[in-house]
GUFI-632338 format. One record per residue: z negated, y negated, x of N, C-alpha, C, CB in turn. Coordinates in pm, whole numbers, plus 50000, padded with zeros to 5 digits. Atoms other than C-alpha are relative to their C-alpha. Glycine has a CB too. Example, Ala and Ser with C-alpha at 12.3 -4.5 7.8 and 13.67 -1.06 7.14 Angstrom:
# GUFI-632338
500005011950089492205045051230500004988050090498754999749901;500065011949918492865010651367499274989149923501424995450041;
# end
This chain:
# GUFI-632338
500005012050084500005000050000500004987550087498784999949905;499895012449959501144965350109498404993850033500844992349888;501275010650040498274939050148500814987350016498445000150112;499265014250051498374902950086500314993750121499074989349902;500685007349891497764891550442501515013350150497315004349992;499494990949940500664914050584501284990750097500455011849885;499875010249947502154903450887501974999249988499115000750152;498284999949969506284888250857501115008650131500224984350033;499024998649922509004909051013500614993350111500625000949941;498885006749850510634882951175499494990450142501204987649926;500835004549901507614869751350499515012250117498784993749920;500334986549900507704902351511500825010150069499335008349936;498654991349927509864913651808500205013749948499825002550167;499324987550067511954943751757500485009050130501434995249892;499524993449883513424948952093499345000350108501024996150034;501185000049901510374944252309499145002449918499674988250085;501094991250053508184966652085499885010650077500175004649866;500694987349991506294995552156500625011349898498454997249968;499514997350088508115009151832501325001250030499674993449916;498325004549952511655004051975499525008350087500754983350048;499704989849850510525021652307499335010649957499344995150165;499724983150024509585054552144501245000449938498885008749898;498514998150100512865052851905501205007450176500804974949900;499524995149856514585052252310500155010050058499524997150073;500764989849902512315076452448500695007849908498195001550030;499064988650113513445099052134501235002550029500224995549851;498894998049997516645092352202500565002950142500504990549937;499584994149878516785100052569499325017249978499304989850148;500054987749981514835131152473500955009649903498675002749993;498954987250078517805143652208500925000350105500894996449834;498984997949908520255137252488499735008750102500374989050053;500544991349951518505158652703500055012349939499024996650020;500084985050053517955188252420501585001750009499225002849827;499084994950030521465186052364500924999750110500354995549894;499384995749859522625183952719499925014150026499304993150121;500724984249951520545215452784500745009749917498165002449964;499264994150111522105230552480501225002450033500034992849888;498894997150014525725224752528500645000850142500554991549909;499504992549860526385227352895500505008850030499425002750068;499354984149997526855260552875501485004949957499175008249907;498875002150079529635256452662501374999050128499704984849896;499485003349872531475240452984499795012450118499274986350043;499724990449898529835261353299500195014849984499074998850081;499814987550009530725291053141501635007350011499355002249879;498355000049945534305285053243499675002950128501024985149989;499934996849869533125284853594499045014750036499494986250079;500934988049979530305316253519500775011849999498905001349894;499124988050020532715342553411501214999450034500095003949882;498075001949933535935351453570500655009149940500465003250180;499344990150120538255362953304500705010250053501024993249902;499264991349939540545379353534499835013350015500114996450092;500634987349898538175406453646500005009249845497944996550107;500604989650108538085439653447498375003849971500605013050039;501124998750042535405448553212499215012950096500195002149846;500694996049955533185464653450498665000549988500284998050060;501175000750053529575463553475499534985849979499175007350077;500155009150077528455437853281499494986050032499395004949924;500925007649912526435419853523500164997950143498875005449990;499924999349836528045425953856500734987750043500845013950061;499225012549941528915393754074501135005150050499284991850113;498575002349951532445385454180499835000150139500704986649951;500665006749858531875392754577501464991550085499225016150125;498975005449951534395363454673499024992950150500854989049873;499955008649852534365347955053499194984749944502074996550070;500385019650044533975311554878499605000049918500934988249973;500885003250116531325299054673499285007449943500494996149914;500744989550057529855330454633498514998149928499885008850105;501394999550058526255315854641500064989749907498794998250101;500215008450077527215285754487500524999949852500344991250063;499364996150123529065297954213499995011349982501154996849982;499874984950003528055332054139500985002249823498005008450009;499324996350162530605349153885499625012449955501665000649989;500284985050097530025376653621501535004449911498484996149852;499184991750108532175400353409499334999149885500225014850028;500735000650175531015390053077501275007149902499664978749928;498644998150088533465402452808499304985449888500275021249903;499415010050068534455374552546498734998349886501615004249943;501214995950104532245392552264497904994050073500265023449996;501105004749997529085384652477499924985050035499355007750076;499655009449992530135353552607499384988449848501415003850029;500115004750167529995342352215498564998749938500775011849900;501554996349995526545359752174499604988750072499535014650075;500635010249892525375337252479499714986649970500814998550111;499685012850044526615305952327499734995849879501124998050014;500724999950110525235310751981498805002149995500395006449933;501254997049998522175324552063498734989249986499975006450110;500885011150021520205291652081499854995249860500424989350080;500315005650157520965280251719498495007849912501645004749895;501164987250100518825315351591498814999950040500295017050011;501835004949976515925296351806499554993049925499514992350116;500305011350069516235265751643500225003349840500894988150056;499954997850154516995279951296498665007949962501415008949951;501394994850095513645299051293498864991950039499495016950025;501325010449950511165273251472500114988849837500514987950210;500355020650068512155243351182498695002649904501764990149852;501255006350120509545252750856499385009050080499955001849800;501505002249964506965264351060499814991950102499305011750034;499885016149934507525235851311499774985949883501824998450070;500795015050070507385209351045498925006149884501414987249899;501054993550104504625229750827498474993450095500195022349989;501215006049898502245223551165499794987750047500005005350110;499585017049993503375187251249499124992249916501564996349943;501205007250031501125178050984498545006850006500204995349870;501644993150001498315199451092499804995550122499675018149985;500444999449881498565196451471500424986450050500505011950073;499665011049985498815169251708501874998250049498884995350097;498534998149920502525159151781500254992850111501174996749920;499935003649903501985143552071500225016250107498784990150008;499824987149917501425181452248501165007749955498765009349993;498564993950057503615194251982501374996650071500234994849852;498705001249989506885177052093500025000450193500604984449905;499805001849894505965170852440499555016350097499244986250021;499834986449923505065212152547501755006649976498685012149924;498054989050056508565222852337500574990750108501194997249766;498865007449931510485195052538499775006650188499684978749972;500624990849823508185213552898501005012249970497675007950018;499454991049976509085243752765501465006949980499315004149971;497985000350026513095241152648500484998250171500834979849873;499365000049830513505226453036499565008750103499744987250074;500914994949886511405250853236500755015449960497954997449982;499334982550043513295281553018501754993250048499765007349745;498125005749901517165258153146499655004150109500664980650031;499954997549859515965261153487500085013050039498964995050060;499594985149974515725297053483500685006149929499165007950008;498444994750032519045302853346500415007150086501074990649986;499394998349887520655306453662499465013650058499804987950087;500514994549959518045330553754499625013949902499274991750048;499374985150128518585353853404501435004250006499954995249815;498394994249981522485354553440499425011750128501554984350071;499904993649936521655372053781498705013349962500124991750113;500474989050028519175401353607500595004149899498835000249990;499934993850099521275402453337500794996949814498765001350015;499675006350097523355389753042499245000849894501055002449975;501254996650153520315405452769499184990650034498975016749980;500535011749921518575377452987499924990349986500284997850077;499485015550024520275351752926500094997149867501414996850058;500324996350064520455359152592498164994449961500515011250035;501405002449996516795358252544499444986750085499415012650057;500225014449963516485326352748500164991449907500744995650096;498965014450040518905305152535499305003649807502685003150044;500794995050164516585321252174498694990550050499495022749962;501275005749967513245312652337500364986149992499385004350139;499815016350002514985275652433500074995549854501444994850080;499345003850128516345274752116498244998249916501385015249926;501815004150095512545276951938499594989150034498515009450032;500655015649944511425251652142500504987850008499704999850121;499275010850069514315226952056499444999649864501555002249998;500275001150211513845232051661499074995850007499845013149876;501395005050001509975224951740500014987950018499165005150089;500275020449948510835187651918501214998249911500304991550224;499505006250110513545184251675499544994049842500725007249988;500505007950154511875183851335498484994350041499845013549837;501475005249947508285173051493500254984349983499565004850181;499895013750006509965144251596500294986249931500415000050047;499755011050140511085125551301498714999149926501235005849876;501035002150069506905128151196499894988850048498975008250002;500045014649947506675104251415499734986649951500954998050038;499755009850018508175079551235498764997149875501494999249982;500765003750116505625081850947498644990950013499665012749938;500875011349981502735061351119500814990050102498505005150060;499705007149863505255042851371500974988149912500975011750145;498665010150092508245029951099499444991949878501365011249916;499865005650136507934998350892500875005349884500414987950019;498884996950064509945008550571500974989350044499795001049854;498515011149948512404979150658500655004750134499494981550039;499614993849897512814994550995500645015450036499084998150052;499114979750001513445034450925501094997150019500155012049845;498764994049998516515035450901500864999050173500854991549872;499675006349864517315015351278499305009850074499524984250030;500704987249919514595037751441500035012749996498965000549993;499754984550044515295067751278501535003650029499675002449827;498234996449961519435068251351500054996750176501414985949893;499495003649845518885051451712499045010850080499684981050056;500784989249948516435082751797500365012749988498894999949955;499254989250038518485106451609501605002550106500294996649831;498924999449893521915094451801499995001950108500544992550015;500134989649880520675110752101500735011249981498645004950026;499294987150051522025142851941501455001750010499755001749864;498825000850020525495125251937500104995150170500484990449864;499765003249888525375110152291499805009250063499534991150038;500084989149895524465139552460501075009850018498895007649977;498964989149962527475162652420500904988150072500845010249853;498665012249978529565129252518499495003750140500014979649930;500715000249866527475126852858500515015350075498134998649972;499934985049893527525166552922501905000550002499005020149894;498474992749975531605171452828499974991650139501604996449866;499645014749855531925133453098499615011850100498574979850018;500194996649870529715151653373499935013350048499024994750036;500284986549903528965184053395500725011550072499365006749942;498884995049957532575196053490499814994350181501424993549895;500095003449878532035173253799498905001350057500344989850016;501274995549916528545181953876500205021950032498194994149863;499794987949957529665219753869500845002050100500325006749915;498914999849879532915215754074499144992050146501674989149941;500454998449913530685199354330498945003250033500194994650033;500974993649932527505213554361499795013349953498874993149996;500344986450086527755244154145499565002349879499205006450047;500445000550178527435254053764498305006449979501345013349888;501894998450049523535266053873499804984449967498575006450163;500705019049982522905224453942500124999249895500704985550082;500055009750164523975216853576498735002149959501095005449858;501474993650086520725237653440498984995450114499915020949967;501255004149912518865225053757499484983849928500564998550196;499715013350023519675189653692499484998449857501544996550021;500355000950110519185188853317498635004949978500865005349932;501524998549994515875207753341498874992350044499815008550057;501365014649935514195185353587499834987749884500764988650182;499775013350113515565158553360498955001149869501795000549926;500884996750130513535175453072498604999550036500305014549936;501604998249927510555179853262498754986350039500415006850163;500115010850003510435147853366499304991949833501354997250050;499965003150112510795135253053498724998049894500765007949970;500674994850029508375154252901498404998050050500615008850012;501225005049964505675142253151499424985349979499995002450119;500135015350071506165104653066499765003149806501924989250041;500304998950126505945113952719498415003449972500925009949949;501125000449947502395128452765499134988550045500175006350079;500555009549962501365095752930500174991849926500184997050097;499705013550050502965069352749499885000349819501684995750060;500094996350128502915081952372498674998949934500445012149991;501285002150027500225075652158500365004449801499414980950064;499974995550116499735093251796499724990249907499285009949991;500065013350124498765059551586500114989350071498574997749903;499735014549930499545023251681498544995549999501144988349912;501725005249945495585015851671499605007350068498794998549908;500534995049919495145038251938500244993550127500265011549990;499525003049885497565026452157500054990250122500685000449972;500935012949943496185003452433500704985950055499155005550131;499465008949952499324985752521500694989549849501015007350112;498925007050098500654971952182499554985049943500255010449863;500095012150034500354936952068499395003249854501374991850015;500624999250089497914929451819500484996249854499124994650041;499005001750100500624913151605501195010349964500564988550034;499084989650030502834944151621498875012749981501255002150129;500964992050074499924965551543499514998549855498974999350067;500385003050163499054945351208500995001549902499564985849974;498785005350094502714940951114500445019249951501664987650123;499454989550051503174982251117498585004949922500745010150115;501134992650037499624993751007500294990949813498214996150128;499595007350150500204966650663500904999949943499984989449983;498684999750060503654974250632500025017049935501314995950133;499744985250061503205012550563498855001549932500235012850103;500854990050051501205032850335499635016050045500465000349890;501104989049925499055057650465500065012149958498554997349983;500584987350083499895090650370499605008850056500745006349923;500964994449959497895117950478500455014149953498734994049956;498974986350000499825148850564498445011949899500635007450249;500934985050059498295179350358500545012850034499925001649831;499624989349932498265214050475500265009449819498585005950140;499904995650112498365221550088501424996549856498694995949976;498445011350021502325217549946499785011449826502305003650172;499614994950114503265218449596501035006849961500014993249941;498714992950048505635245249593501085005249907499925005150018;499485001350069506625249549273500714988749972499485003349948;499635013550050506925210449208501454996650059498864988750045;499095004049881509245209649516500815007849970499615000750144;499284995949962511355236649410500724997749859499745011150071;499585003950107512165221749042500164978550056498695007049859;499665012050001512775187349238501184996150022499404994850064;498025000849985516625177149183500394987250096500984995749812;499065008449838516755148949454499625009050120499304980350058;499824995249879515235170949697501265013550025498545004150035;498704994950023517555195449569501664997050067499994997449880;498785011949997520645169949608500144999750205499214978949899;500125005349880519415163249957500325012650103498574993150014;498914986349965519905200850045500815000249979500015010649969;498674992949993522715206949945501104990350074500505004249843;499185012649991524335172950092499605000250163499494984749889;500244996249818522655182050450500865014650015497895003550057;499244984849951524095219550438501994994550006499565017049823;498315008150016527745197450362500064995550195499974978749843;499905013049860526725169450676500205013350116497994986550039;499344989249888526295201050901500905008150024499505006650024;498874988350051528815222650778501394992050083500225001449781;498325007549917531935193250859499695000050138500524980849958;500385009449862529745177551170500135017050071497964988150009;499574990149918529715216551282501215003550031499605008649969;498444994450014533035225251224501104989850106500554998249806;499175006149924534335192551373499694994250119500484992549939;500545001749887532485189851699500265011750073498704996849989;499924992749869532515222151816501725006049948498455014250032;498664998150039536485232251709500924987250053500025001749840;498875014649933537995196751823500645003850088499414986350070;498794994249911539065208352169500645009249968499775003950111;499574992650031540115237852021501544995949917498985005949951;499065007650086542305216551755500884990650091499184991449891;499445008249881543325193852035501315009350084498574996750114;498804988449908545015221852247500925005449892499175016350086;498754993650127546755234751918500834989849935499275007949858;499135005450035547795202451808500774990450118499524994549892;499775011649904548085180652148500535003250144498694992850016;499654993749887549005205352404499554998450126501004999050010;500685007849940546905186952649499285008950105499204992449908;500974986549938545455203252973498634997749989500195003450162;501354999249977541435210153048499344988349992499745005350113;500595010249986540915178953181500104992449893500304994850097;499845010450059542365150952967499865011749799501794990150077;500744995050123541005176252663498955000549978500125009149970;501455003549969537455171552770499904983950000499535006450152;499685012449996537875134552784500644996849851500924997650123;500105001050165539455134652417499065004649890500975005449957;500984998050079537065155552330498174991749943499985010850056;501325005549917534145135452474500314986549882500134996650225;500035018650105535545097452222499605002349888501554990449957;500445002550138534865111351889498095006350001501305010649877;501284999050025530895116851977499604987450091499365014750033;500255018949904531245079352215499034995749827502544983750048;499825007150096532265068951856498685000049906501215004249942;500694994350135530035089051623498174992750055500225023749983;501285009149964526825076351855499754984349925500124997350164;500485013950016527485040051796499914998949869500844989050058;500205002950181528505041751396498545004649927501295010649906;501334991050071524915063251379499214987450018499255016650090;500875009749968522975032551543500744989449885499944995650177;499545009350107524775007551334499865006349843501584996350035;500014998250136524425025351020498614995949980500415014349948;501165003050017520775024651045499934987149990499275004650083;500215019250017520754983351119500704997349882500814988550135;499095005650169523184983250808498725000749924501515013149908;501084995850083520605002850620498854991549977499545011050048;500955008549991517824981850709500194983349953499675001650132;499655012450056519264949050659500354995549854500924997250063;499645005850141520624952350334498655006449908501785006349936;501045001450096517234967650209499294985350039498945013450007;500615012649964515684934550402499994989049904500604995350110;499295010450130517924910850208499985004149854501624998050021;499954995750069517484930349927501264998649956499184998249952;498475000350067521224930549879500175009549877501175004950115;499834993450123520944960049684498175013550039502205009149993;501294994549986518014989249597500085010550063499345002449891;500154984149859516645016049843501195011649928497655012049998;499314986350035518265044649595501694997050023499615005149821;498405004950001521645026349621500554997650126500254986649925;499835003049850521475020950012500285011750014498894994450094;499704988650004521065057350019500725011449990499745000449974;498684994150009523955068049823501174991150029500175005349872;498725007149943526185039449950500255011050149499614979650045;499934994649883525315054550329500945015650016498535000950035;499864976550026525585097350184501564994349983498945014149776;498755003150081528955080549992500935000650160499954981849889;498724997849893530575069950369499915013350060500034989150130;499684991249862529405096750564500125013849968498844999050115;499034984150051531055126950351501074999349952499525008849894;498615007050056533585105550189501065000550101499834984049961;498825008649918535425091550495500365009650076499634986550089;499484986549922535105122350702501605007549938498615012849973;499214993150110537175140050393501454995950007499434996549857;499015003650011539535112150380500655003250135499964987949953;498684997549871540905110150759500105013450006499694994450171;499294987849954540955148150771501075004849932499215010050006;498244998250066543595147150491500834991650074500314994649828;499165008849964544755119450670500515006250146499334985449998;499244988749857544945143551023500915012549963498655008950096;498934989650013546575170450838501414991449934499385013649889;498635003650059549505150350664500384984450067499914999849814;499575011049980549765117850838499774994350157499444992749899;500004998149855549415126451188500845004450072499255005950034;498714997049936552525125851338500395001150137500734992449964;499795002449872552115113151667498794999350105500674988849998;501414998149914549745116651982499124993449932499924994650150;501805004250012547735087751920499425000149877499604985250046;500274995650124547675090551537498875009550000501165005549943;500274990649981546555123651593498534998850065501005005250058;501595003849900543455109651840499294996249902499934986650129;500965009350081542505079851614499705008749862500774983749962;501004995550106541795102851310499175007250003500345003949917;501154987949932540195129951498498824989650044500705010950168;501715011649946537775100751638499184994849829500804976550119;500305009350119537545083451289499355012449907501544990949926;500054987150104536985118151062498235009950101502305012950018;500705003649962534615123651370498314996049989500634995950008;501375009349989532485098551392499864990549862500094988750150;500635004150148532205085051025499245005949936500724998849912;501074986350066529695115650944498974990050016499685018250098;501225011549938527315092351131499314985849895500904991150146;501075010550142526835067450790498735004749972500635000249829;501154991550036524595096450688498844999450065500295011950007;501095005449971522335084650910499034989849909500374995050101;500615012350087521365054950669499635001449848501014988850003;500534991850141521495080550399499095011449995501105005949932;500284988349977520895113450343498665007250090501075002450042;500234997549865519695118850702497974994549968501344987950130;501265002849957516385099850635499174997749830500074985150119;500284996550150516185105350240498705004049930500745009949972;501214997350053513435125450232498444991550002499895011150054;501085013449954510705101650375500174987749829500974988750209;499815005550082511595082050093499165006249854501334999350013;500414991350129510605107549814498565008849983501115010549987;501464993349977507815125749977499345001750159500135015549938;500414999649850506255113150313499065004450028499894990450062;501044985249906503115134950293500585011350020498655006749924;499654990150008505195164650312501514997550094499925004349853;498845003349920508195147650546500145012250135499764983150057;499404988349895507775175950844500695006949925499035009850075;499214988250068508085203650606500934999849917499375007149942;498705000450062510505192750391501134998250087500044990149907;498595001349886512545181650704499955013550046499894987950151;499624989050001512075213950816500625010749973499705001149999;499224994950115513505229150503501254997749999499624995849888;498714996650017516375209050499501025003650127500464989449929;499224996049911517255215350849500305016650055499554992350088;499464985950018517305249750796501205009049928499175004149960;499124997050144519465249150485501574995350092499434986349817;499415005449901521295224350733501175007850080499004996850076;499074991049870521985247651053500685010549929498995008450135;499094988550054522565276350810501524998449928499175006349897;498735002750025525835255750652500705003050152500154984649936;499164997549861526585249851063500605009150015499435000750108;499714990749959526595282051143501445010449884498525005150025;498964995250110528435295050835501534994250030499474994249846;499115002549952530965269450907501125006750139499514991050002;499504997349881531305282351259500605013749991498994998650103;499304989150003531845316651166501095005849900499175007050007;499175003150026534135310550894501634994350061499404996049955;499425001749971536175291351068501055007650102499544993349998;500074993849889536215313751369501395014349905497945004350059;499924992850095537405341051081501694996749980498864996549883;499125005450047540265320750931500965000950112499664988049947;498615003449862542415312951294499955010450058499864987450130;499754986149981541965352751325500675004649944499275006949993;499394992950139543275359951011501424991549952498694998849858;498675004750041545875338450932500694990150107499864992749861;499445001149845548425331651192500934983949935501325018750077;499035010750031550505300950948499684988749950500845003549925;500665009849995548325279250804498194995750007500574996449912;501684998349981544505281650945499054988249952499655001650162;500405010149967543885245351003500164991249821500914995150145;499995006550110544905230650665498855009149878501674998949960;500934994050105542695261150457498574993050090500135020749978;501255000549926539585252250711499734982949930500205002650204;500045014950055539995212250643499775001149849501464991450030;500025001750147540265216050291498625009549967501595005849919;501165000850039537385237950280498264993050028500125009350002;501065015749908535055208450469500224991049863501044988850203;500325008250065536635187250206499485001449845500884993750021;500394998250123535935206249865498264996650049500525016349930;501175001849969531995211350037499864988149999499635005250098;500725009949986531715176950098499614991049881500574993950086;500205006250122532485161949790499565007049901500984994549959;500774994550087531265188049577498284994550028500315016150015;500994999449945527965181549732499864983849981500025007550136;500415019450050528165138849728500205002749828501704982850081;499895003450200529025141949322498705005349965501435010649883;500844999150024525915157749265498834989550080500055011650001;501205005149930523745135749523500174986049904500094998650196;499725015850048525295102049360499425003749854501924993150004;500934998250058524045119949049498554995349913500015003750055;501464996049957520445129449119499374995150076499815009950039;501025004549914519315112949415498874987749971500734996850107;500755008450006516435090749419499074995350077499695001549929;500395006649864514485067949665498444996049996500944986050029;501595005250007511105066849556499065010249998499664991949875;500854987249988508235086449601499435008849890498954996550065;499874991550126508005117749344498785001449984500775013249998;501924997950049504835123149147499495010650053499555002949833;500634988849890504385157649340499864997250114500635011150021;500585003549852504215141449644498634986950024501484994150088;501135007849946501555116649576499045001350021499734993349968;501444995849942498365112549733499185002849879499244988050094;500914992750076496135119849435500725012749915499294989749906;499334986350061498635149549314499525014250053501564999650032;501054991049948496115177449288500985017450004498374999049869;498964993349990498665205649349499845011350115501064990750019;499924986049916498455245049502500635004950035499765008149979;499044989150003500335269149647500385009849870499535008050098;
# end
């Protein structure tokens, strides 16, 4: 609850807060999870040497050059795949009991042991490939738990840290870590493998996490009246600007599962991941089939439509925020304006890449634009729930990022399915089924959704398992 005595926004920096430099810190630590994450993706061009017959499964390549610095394996294709999926089935079972504990435990240890222990299980990558591809395997599951844990943890965060006028800016510029980090790993880690070796990528990125992870520990502080460095005017202006809710370890499960915006909000995240999966990790793939383009300058195309999708994520949020500021229009309408671009526009340029993409750069600018317009959803969707029920914001984020990865993954193996199976038109059935999901999924959110906090989630809502 407001008070009368609450201190003005604009008397209160934004970019020399304490509030701004965790949003940062957040966002150097998604670029990090998702460095660690997708690297592999890359040195696994230089790990396995296709050439070699399927032999034993695990035996190095004994070449003259680079032997130590580049050790190679006989992977076949099938595990290869395994290897490279395996992390999602960490992060798809850590999210609801990761945000179930978030409001029980502290998340200061919470986010900052998963972020120790995601980089300390990268570093000994290098050192599971050589006992063993079941190894590696089991590395990239374990990492994977301990991502999903600092993933949904970290958006609790925002519940004693974010003015409402501010969510949406802090919450997309902490989230677009997620989008800057594959940009960073496609840019470097081709040239940090070609010269020091594809172990250094997982060296390099680990320390990086580790690091990370130890400033976080020091500098983080679980309520702004704890924290010893913050200005006494940016302590009054967030402690009077929010209402206090007071996580419960006791959720109304029924209430929550007859609620049709949180409803809406699933099914409109299993959409956001479903395209954003489909068209992140398939692009180079689409690139080489439609652009003919070698390695290099396909890593480098691939690398602009997550430049792009970073910056439209940070700007959606300052949209978001500003026009609730000005009250231009109302929270529930910010919400579905935001959900409206960032399933809408995707939809449109990918009709617009299958029929009106004639020429190279055509062909670029809608793949960037189709892209990186998912990224509105930041200002929607993306931070929706907080809105409806912020004692219960882990675990419901938890929820929907489960509902979430499970569209991803579906996507991924669908798709995967389709350019097996049909040799004449793969790419136009795959697009078109991104665009029925998406808009099936916005017509119901524009609907149903709603921006205010539901009577099962309020603090005197006496409510059991």
């Amino acid at each position: 609850m407001q008070v009368d005595n609450q201190v003005s926004p604009g008397k209160v920096p934004f970019f020399c807060s304490i509030r701004y430099g965790i949003s940062v810190f957040l966002l150097l630590c998604n670029v990090i999870i998702m460095s660690q994450r997708v690297c592999m993706s890359l040195t696994m061009l230089a790990m396995v040497n296709s050439t070699e017959p399927r032999g034993s499964s695990n035996t190095s390549t004994k070449e003259l050059q680079d032997n130590i610095k580049n050790p190679v394996y006989n992977w076949s294709t099938e595990i290869q795949g395994i290897m490279l999926s395996s992390i999602f089935y960490g992060v798809l079972i850590s999210q609801i009991p990761a945000g179930y504990l978030s409001g029980i435990y502290s998340l200061k240890k919470m986010i900052g042991f998963a972020l120790l222990l995601s980089s300390l299980f990268t570093l000994l990558l290098p050192l599971a490939a050589e006992f063993g591809e079941i190894w590696v395997i089991i590395c990239r599951v374990i990492k994977g738990l301990f991502q999903g844990v600092t993933l949904t943890t970290q958006q609790v965060v925002w519940i004693k840290w974010a003015p409402p006028l501010e969510l949406g800016r802090l919450t997309s510029l902490s989230l677009s870590g997620l989008l800057l980090g594959p940009c960073i790993v496609l840019l470097i880690t081709g040239l940090i493998s070609d010269s020091l070796g594809w172990p250094m990528v997982f060296y390099i990125f680990g320390a990086c996490g580790c690091a990370l992870s130890v400033l976080w520990f020091i500098l983080y502080y679980e309520d702004p009246k704890d924290h010893p460095y913050i200005s006494i005017r940016e302590k009054e202006y967030i402690t009077s600007a929010l209402t206090q809710q007071v996580s419960s370890s006791t959720l109304p499960i029924k209430a929550m599962l007859k609620s049709a915006p949180l409803w809406v909000i699933s099914l409109c995240t299993f959409a956001f991941f479903w395209s954003n999966t489909f068209l992140s990790i398939y692009t180079p793939i689409y690139i080489d089939y439609k652009l003919h383009v070698d390695v290099k300058e396909n890593g480098m195309l691939s690398s602009l439509p997550n430049l792009f999708a970073w910056i439209l994520a940070v700007l959606a949020g300052y949209m978001a925020d500003i026009f609730q500021t000005r009250n231009t229009f109302s929270l529930v309408t910010i919400r579905k304006l935001f959900t409206l671009l960032g399933l809408f526009l995707p939809s449109l340029f990918s009709l617009c890449l299958l029929y009106l993409s004639s020429t190279f750069y055509a062909t670029v600018i809608f793949l960037i634009l189709a892209n990186s317009t998912a990224s509105f959803a930041m200002g929607g969707l993306m931070i929706n729930v907080v809105d409806i029920a912020p004692r219960y914001y882990g675990f419901l984020r938890g929820i929907t990022n489960v509902i979430g990865l499970t569209g991803g993954l579906i996507a991924s193996t669908v798709t995967g399915i389709i350019l097996s199976e049909d040799a004449e038109s793969p790419w136009l059935k795959i697009f078109l089924l991104m665009i029925a999901n998406n808009m099936i999924s916005l017509i119901f959110y524009l609907i149903f959704a709603k921006a205010e906090v539901q009577d099962w989630a309020k603090e005197r809502q006496n409510t059991y398992l």
